[in-house]
N, C-alpha and C positions, 0 to 999 in steps of 0.2 A: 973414593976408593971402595971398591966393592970387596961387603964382607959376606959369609955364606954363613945358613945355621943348618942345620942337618935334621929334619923331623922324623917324628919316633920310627919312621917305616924307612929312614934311611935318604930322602930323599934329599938332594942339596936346594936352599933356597936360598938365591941371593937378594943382598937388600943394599941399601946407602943409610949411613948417619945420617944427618946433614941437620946443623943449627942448636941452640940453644933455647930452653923453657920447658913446656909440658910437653912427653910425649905426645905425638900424632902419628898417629897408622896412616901412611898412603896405596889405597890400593884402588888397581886400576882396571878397566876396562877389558874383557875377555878378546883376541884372537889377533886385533889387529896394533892393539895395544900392549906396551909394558913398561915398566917404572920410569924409563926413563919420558914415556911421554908426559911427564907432568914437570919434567922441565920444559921440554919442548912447546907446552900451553902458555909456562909461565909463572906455575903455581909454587914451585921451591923458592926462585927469587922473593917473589913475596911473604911468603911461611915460613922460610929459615930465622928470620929476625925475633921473629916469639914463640917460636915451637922447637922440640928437640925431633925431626922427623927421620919417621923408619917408611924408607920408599920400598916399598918391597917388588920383588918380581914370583907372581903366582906360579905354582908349579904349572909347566906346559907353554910357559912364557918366557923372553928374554934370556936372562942369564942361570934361572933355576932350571934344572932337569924338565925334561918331557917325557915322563912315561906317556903310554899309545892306548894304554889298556883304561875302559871305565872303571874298574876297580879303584883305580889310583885317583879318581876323581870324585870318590864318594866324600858325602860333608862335614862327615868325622875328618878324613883327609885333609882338606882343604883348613879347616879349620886349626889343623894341629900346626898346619906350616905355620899359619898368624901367630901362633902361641910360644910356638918353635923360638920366633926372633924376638918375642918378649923377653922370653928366658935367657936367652943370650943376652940381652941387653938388661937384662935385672930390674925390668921394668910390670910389676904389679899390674898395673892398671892405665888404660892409654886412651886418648880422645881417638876415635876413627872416620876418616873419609872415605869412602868408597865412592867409586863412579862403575854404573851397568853390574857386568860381573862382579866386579870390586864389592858393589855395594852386599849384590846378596850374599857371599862370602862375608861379609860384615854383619850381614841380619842373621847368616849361623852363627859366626863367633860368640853375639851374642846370645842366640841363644842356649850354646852350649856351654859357655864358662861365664863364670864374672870378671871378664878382664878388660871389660867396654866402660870405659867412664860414661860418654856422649858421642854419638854419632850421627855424621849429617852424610846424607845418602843421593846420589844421582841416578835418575832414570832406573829407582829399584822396582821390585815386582812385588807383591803380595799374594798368598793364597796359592793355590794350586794353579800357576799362569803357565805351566809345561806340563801336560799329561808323559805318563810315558809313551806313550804313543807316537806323540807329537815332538816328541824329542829320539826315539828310535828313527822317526821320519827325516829328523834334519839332518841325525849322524851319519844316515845312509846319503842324504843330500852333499855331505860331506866329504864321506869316500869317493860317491861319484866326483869330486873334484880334484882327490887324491889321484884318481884313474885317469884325469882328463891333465892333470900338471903331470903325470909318469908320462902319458902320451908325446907331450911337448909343446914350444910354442905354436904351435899350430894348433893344437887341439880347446888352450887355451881362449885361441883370440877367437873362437868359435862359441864361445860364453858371452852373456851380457856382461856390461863395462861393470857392473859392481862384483860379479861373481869375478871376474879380471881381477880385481885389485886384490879381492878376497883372499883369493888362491894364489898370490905373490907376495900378499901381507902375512898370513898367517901359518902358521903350524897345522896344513890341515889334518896329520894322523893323530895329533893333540885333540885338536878341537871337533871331530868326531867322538871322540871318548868322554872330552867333555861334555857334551849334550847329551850323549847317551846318561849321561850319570846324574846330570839334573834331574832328569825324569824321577829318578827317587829319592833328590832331596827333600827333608822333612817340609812342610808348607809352614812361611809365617804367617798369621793372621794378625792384625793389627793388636788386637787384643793381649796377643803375648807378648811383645813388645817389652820388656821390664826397664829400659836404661832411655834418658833423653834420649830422642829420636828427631831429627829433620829431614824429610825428605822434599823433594825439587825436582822438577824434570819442566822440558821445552811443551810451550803450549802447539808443536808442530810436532811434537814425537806422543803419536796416536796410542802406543800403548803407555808409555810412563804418564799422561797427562790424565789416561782414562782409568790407572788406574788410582792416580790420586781422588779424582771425582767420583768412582766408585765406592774407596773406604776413606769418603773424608771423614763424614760422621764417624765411625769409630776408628778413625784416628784420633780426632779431635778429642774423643771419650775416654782414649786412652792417655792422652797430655802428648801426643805427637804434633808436633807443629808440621807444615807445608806450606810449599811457596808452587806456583805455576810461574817459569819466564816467559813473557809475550814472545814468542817470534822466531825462538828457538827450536830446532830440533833435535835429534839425538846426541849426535856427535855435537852439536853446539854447547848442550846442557858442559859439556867439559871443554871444548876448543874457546869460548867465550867467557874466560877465567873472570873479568871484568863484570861479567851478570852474576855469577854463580857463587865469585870470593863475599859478595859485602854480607848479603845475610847467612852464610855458613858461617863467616866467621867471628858474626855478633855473637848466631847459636853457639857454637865449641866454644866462646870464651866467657858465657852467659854462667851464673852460680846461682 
């Protein structure tokens, strides 16, 4: 049964209970993704048995509000929702998984509060990996797909098959704003990092595996553990629960 929490700016987020034990944050995958795909994976059957878990849906996704505007997608924002559903839940302190989006919204939570016990992270990013630039470039990439789904099916099938799916999966007047607004989230460096950390990504998804190999060394200096899955790519790193569940979930239950 979906519950809603309401973040300090008003906006509604919905989330699921679901199971018994420690808190666990689930949060998921920006644009074509939302809470509920982590049943759809596989991952609640399994995780409900020992974890108390808050499936959340990220503002611009599923069942929480979509504001349109980048404002509403700055890191203070995003991060207040996370907080938002702690507090309704009277829960201090919570183990977190994130996958893609999910995750870097997890690398702000923590580091703007202390409310991260441990967190293991999919296909995350470190460092300045979005200039504003480069993300002013995508949200315009964006709108044009806004413009091209107003147009109609025709205008669509005139796109490649991934911008196709894209632009019939996703929220795209969301997910312009939201790119725009990465552009000036704060950058993590490995080094700031304060709470166990595990990150993982597909030896086939070119940026999460490059950027593991970039800051392994100061990951490792930091006491961040990673893993590389042979064979995987992007979407695999979360669609192949089977790779991705065994050593998450030694790390989150590791003391």
């Amino acid at each position: 049964m979906t519950t809603v929490a309401r973040s300090p700016d008003g906006t509604r987020i919905a989330y699921d209970r679901v199971g018994d034990g420690e808190p666990l944050v689930l949060l998921h995958g920006g644009f074509v993704q939302d809470r509920r795909s982590w049943w759809t994976a596989g991952y609640v059957d399994r995780l409900q048995g020992g974890f108390r878990l808050l499936v959340i849906d990220l503002r611009g996704h599923g069942e929480s509000d979509r504001p349109a505007v980048p404002a509403a997608y700055a890191a203070d924002k995003v991060v207040s929702d996370v907080v938002a559903v702690l507090d309704a839940e009277r829960v201090p302190k919570a183990l977190v998984w994130g996958f893609s989006y999910g995750a870097g919204v997890a690398l702000q939570l923590a580091r703007a509060t202390d409310r991260v016990a441990r967190m293991a992270l999919g296909g995350a990013a470190l460092g300045q990996w979005l200039t504003p630039d480069q993300a002013e470039k995508t949200a315009a990439g964006m709108r044009g797909l806004v413009q091209a789904q107003k147009a109609g099916a025709g205008a669509i099938a005139q796109l490649p098959p991934a911008q196709q799916e894209f632009a019939r999966s996703a929220d795209l007047e969301a997910a312009a704003a939201v790119f725009q607004a990465m552009g000036a989230w704060p950058p993590i460096e490995a080094a700031s990092i304060k709470v166990p950390a595990f990150f993982y990504a597909g030896s086939e998804n070119p940026l999460g595996s490059a950027q593991i190999r970039t800051h392994q060394d100061a990951l490792s200096r930091a006491g961040v553990r990673w893993s590389i899955l042979d064979g995987l790519d992007h979407m695999g790193e979360f669609n192949r629960a089977d790779r991705a569940m065994p050593a998450c979930l030694e790390f989150l239950r590791a003391r």
